[in-house]
KOLLOKE-200264 format. One line per 4 residues: number of its first residue (from 1); their letters; for each residue x, y, z of C-alpha. Coordinates in Angstrom, 1 decimal, decimal comma. Each point is the difference from the previous one (the first is absolute). Example, Ala and Ser with C-alpha at 12.3 -4.5 7.8 and 13.67 -1.06 7.14 Angstrom:
BEGIN
1) as) 12,3:-4,5:7,8; 1,4:3,4:-0,7
This chain:
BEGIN
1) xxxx) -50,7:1,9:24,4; 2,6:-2,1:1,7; -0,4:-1,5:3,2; 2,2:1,3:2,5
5) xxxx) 2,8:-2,5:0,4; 0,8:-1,0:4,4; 3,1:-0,6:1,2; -0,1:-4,0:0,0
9) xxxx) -1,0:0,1:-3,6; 2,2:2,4:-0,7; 3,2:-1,9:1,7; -1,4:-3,4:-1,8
13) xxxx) -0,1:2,0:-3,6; 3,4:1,3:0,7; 1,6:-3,3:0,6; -1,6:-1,2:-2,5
17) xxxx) 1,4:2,2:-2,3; 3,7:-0,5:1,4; -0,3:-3,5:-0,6; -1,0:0,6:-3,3
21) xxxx) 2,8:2,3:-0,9; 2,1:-2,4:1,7; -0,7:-2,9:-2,5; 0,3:2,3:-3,0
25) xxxx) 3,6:0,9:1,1; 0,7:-2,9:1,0; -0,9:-1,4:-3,6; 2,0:2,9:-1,4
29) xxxx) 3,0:-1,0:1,5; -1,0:-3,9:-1,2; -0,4:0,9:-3,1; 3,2:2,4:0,2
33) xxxx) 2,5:-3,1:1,0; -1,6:-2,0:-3,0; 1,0:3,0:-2,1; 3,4:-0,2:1,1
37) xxxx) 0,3:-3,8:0,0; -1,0:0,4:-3,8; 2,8:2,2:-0,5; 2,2:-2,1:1,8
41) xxxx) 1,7:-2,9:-2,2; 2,6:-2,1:2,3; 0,5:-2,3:-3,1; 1,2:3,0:-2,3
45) xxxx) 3,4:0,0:-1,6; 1,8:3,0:-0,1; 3,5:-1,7:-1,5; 2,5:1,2:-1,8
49) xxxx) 2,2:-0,6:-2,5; 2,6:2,7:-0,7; 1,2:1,9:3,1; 1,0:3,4:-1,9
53) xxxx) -0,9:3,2:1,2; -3,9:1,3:-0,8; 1,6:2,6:-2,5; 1,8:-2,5:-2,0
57) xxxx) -3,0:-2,6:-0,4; -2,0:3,1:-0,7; 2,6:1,2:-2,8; -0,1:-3,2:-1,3
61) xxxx) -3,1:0,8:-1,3; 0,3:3,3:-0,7; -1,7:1,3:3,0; 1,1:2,1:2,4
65) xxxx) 0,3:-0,5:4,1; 0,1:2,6:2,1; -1,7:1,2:3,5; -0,1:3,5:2,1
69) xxxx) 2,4:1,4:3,3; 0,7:2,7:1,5; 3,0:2,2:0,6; 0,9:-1,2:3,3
73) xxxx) -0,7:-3,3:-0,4; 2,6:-0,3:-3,1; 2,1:2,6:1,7; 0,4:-1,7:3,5
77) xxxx) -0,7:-3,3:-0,4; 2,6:-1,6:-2,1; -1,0:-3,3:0,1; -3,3:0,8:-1,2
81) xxxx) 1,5:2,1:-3,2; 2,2:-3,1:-1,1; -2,8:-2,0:-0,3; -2,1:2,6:-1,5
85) xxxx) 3,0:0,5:-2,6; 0,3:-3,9:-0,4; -3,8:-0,6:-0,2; -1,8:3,4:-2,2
89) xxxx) 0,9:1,0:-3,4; -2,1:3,4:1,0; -0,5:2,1:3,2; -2,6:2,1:0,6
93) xxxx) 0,2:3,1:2,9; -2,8:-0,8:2,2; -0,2:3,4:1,3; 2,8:2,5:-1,4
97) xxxx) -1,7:1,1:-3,1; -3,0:0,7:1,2; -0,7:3,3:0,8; 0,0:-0,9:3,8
101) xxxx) -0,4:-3,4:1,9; 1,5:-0,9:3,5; 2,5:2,1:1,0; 1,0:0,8:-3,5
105) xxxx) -1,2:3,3:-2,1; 1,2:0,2:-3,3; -2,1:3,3:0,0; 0,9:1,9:3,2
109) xxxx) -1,5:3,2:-1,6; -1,5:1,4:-3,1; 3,7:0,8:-1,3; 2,1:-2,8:1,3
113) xxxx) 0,8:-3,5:-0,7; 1,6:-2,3:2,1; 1,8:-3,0:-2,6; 2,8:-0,9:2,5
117) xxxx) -1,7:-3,4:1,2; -1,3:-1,0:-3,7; 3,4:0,7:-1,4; 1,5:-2,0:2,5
121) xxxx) -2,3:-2,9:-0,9; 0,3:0,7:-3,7; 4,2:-0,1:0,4; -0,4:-3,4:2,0
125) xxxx) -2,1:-1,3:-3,1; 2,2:0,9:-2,2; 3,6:-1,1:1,9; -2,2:-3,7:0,0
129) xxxx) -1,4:0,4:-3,8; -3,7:0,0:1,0; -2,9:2,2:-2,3; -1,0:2,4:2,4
133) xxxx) -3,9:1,1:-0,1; -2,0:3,1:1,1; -2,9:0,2:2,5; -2,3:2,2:-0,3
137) xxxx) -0,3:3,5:-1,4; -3,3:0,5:-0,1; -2,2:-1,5:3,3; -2,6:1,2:2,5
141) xxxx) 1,9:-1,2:3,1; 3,3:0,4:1,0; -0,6:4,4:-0,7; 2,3:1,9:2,0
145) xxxx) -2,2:2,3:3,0; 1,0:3,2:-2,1; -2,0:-1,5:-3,3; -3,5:0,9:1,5
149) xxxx) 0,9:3,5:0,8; 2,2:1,3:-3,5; -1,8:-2,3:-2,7; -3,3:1,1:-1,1
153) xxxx) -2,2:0,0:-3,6; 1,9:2,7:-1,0; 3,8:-1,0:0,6; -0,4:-4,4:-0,1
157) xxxx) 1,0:-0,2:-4,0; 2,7:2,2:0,8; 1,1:-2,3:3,3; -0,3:-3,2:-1,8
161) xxxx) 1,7:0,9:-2,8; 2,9:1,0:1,9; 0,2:-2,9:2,6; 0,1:-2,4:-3,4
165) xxxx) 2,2:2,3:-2,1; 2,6:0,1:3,2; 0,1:-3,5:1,1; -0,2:-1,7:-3,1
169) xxxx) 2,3:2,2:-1,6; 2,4:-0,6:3,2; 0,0:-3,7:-0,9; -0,5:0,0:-3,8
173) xxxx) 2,2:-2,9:-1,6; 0,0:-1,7:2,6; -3,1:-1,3:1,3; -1,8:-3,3:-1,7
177) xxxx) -3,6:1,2:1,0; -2,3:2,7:1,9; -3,3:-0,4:1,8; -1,0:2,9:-1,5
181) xxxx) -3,5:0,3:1,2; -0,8:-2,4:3,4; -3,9:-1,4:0,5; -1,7:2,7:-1,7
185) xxxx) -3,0:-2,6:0,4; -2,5:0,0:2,9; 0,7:-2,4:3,1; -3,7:-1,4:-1,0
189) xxxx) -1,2:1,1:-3,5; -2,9:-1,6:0,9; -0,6:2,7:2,9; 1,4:2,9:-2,7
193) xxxx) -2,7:2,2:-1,3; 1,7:0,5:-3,0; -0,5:-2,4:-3,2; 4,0:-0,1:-0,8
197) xxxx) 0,5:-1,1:3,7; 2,7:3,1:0,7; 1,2:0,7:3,3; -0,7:3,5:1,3
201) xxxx) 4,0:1,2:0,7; 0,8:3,0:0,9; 1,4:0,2:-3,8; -2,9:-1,1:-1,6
205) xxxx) -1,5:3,3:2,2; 2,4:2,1:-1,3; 0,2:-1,2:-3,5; -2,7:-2,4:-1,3
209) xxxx) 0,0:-3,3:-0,9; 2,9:1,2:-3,1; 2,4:-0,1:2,8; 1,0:-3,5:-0,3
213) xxxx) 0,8:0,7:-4,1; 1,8:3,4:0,8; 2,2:-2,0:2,3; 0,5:-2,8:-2,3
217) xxxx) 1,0:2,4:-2,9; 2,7:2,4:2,5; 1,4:-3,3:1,2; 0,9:-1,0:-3,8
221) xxxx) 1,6:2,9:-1,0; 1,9:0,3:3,6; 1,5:-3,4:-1,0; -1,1:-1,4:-3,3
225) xxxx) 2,3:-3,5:0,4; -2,2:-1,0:3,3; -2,8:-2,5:0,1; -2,8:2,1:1,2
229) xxxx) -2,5:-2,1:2,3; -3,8:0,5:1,5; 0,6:-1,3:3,5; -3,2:-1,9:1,7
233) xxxx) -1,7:-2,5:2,6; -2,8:-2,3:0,2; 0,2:-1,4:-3,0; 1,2:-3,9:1,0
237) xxxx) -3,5:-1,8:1,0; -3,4:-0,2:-1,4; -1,7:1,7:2,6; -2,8:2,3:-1,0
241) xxxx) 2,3:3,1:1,2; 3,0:-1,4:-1,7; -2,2:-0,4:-3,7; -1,0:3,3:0,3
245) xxxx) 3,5:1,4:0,8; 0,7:-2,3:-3,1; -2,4:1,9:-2,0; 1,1:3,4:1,1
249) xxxx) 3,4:-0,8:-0,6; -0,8:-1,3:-3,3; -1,8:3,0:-0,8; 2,3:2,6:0,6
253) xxxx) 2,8:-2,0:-1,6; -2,2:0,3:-3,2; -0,9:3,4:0,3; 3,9:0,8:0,6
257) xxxx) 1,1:-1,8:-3,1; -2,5:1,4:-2,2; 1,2:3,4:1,0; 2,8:-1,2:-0,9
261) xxxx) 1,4:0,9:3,4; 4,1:-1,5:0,2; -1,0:-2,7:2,5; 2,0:-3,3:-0,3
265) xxxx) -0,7:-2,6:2,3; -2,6:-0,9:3,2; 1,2:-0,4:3,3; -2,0:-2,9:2,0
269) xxxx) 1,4:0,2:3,6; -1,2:-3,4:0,9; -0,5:0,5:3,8; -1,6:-3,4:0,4
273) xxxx) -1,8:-1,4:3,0; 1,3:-3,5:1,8; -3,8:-0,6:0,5; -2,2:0,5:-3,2
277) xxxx) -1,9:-2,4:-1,8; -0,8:2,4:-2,5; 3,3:-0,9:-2,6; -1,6:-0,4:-3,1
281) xxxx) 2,5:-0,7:-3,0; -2,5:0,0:-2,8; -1,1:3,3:1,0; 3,8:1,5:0,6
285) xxxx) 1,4:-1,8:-2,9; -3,1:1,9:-2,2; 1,1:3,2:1,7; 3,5:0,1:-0,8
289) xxxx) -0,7:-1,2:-3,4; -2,3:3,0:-0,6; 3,0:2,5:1,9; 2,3:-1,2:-2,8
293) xxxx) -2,3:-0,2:-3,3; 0,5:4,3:1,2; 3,4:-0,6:-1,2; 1,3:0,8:3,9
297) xxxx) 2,4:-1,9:1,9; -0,9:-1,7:3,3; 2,2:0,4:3,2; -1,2:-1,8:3,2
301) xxxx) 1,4:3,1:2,1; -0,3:-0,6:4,0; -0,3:-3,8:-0,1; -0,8:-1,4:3,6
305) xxxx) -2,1:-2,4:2,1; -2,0:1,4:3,2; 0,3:-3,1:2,6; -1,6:1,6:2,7
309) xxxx) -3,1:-2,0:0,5; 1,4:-3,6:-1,1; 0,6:-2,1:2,9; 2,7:0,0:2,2
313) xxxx) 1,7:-3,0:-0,8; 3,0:1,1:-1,9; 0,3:-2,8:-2,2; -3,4:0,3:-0,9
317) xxxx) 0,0:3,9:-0,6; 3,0:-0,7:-2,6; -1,6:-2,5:-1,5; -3,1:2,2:-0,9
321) xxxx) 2,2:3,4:-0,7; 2,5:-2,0:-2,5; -3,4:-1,9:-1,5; -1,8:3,6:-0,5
325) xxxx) 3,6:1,2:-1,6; 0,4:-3,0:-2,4; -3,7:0,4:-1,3; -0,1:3,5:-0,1
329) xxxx) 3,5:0,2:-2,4; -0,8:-3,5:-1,9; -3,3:1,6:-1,5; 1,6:3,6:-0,3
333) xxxx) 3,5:-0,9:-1,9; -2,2:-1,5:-2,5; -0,8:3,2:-1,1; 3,4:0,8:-2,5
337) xxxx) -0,8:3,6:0,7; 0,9:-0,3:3,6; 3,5:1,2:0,0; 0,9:0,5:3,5
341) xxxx) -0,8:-1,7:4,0; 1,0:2,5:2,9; -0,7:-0,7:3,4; -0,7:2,8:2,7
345) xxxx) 2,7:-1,6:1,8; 2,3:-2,8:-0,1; 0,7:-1,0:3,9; -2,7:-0,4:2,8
349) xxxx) 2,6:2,2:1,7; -1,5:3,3:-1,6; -3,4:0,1:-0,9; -2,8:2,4:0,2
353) xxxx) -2,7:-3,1:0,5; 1,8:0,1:4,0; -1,6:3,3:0,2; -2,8:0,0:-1,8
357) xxxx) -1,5:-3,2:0,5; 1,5:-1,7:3,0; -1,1:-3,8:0,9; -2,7:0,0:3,2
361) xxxx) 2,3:-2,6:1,6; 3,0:2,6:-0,3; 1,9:-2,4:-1,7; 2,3:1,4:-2,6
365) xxxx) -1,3:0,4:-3,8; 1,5:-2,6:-2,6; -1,2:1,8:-3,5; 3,3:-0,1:-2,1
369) xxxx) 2,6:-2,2:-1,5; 2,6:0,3:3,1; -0,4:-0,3:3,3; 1,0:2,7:2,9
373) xxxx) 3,6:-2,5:0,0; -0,1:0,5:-3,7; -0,5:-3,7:-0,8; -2,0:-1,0:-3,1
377) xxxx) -3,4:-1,3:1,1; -2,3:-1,7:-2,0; -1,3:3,7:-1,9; 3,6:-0,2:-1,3
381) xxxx) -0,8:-3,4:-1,2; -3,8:1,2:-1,8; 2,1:2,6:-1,9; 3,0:-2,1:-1,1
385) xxxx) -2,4:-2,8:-1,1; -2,2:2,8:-1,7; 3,0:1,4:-2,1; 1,3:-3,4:-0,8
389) xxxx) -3,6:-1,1:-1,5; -0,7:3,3:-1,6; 0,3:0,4:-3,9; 2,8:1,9:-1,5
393) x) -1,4:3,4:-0,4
């Protein structure tokens, strides 16, 4: 039996503890600021040599530029869409062809689709000559509120065959790639109770884990002349949750192609984080290698850099966000298969990190290659020096 505890003791214990949680976080945030300072190289060179927009270096070597808007960000701000024009070779919707995001619903009901903003987007690509590219047909998020009350086991072949058939077949001809299916693989396969690491979407409910090939094979004879991707995250770091994403990834890409399912290429979204240690280019360059021994293409998809827990200094933040840009891209565009680098943005002035993962100081984010004034920072820099060094593909 324990002894009953008094109040002194108990007071004595209890500060005791405090102080001792107090030098644990206190070594935390020690060891945190040698972290950063790691990351941190003041001494780094990010010259350049050829001042050309990002989409000619990348052409140059037979890759293609490109990053993600929206409607009213292209629509409204014009300075934004000349540099967009001047800088991308592609342009992704961020929002407008999914089947509802924001304030936009390219579903509005079971029997109606909205195209209006995506058409606008797709005539703005093609008044400025840039590949315009699909995202994404087949995802858990981003479901219109009517989905969970219409589609059911019975009905969701029927649903998804028409959503692919209709969109696809409203753009066929004129679209250089699809997402057809988007993250079809558990946040943490390592927390999935199944083997192949599948997510548990409301269409894997409805339709099995053969939703993913049924998808891929509607989507290539809705429009047989588009590159048709499998769209996922976690895949950049050598984490145990990101090797096991790897795996998953890996295995379903396999089990796809010897179905012989009409899947093209892997989409790696590259949403990277300012603040890892955990880059490992042996490991990723092994990866990719074993992506494209599948005979598949690589795209790096949403390509961006998560600043929000690098220190304040701005110079120093930029200095770490172009550094994890220039090592990322220098071990990844030695891969020949990679065809394609997109970012999920192109200006500090629009991007979802503001949202989703603000700074604690409530300073603004800096995760792309412009800033909010649209000025090339030191990301712009990673890239150029990325495409310049890159092989010809």
């Amino acid at each position: 039996m324990i002894p009953p505890i008094n109040r002194r003791r108990f007071l004595r214990l209890g500060l005791g503890a405090f102080a001792s949680l107090g030098t644990v976080l206190g070594s935390r945030s020690i060891l945190q600021k040698h972290k950063l300072s790691a990351l941190d190289n003041p001494s780094r060179d990010f010259a350049i040599t050829e001042w050309s927009p990002l989409r000619e270096l990348a052409a140059n070597k037979d890759i293609i530029f490109g990053a993600s808007a929206r409607f009213d960000q292209v629509m409204s701000d014009k300075q934004f869409a000349v540099l967009l024009a001047q800088e991308c070779r592609l342009l992704v919707p961020e929002w407008e062809l999914k089947w509802s995001a924001g304030d936009h619903h390219l579903r509005p009901s079971p029997g109606e689709f909205d195209f209006a903003a995506a058409d606008a987007m797709l005539s703005f690509a093609q008044t400025h000559h840039l590949l315009f590219r699909g995202h994404a047909l087949i995802w858990h998020e981003s479901l219109p509120k009517w989905f969970q009350k219409v589609v059911n086991h019975q009905n969701a072949a029927k649903v998804m065959k028409h959503h692919i058939e209709t969109v696809m077949g409203h753009y066929r001809g004129r679209m250089h790639s699809w997402d057809v299916v988007n993250e079809a693989i558990e946040y943490d396969p390592l927390a999935s109770q199944r083997a192949d690491g599948l997510r548990q979407t409301p269409w894997f409910e409805f339709l099995g884990p053969d939703y993913i090939d049924f998808a891929f094979r509607i989507a290539a004879k809705a429009d047989p002349d588009a590159l048709l991707v499998y769209n996922d995250f976690g895949l950049d770091y050598n984490t145990a949750m990101d090797k096991a994403k790897r795996r998953a990834v890996l295995g379903l890409l396999k089990r796809l192609k010897a179905k012989g399912t009409p899947v093209h290429a892997l989409g790696i979204q590259a949403h990277l984080r300012g603040d890892s240690l955990d880059f490992d280019p042996q490991s990723l360059r092994q990866f990719l290698k074993e992506v494209a021994a599948l005979d598949l293409k690589i795209l790096i998809t949403e390509m961006d850099v998560n600043d929000s827990k690098l220190p304040a200094d701005i110079q120093k933040r930029d200095r770490i966000v172009a550094g994890v840009y220039e090592d990322y891209l220098s071990v990844v565009l030695d891969e020949p298969a990679v065809i394609a680098v997109i970012t999920w943005g192109l200006s500090d002035r629009y991007t979802y990190l503001s949202e989703f993962f603000p700074r604690a100081d409530h300073q603004p984010v800096r995760p792309l290659p412009l800033d909010t004034n649209l000025q090339p920072k030191l990301a712009w820099n990673a890239l150029a020096r990325a495409f310049q060094k890159a092989q010809k593909r």
